[in-house]
C-alpha positions, 0 to 999 in steps of 0.5 A, a space after each residue: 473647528 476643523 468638522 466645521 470647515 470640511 462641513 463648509 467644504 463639503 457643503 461648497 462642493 455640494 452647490 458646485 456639482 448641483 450647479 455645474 449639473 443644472 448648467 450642463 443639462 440647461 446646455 443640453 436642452 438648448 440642442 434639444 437634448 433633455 437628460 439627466 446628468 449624472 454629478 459626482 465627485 471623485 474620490 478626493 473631491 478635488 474634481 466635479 465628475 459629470 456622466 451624460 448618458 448615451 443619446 442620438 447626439 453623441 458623436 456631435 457632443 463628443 466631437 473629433 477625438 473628443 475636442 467638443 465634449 473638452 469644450 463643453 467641460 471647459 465652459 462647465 468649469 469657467 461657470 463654476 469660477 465665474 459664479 464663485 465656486 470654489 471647487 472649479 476642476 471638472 471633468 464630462 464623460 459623454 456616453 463613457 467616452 473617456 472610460 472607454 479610450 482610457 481602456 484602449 489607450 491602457 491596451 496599447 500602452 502594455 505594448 509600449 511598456 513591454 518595448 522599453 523594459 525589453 529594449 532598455 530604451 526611453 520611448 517617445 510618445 505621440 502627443 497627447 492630452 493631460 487625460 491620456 498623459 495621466 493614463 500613461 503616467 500612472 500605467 508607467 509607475 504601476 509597471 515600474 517605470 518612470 516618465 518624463 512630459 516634455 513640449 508645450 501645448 498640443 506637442 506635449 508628450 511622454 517620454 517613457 524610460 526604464 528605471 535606473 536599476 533596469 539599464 
């Protein structure tokens, strides 16, 4: 019983990335931008993962600090639970966008890391969104750290902390 409902599952999730790929080509093309999409899923198959190759329009789909490509992906997501999609969590990367700021952002957090473990105090952030938070978090726990978000909306942010045995 248990084959069959992951073959269910896996079958779902198969119409979700084929649908929410049509549905961000379609998108595209009415820029006048015709590409192909590249759909996947990640790892868990908890998340639709949507690469749109680099164009001549990457800084209008990307947007300033990548709100329009957010944009886009939110639309992609309420589609799929508009049209009965179980699996609704999406993710766009517009010319390996956020690939390359999560690889700058970890640059950058190395330094943060090092302060705290040297200084053996909490450090505040800048706030950030969930993608970057997620970065920080995992580099923190990786680095033996621990990390507290705090604030609500745009103001959310992370606090970073040296471990208990570290003070």
């Amino acid at each position: 019983m248990s084959d069959d409902k992951s073959k269910m599952d896996r079958q779902g999730l198969e119409e979700a990335i084929l649908y929410a790929k049509k549905y961000i080509e379609d998108l595209l093309s009415f820029f006048g931008l015709n590409t192909d999409v590249y759909a996947t899923s990640s790892d868990d198959d908890e998340v639709i993962e949507l690469h749109v190759p680099s164009t001549h329009l990457n800084g209008f789909l990307i947007g300033h600090n990548g709100e329009t490509m957010h944009a886009i992906q939110f639309m992609v997501g309420t589609a799929l639970k508009n049209n009965g999609h179980a699996s609704s969590r999406v993710s766009v990367d517009i010319a390996d966008y956020k690939k390359q700021r999560a690889h700058h952002l970890a640059e950058f957090a190395q330094q943060w890391l090092d302060d705290v473990k040297k200084s053996g105090k909490p450090m505040d952030l800048q706030p950030m969104n969930a993608a970057d938070r997620r970065t920080i978090h995992k580099l923190a726990d990786e680095h033996g750290l621990t990390t507290e978000s705090v604030g609500e909306g745009r103001d959310r942010h992370i606090i970073l902390k040296p471990t208990d045995s570290d003070q």
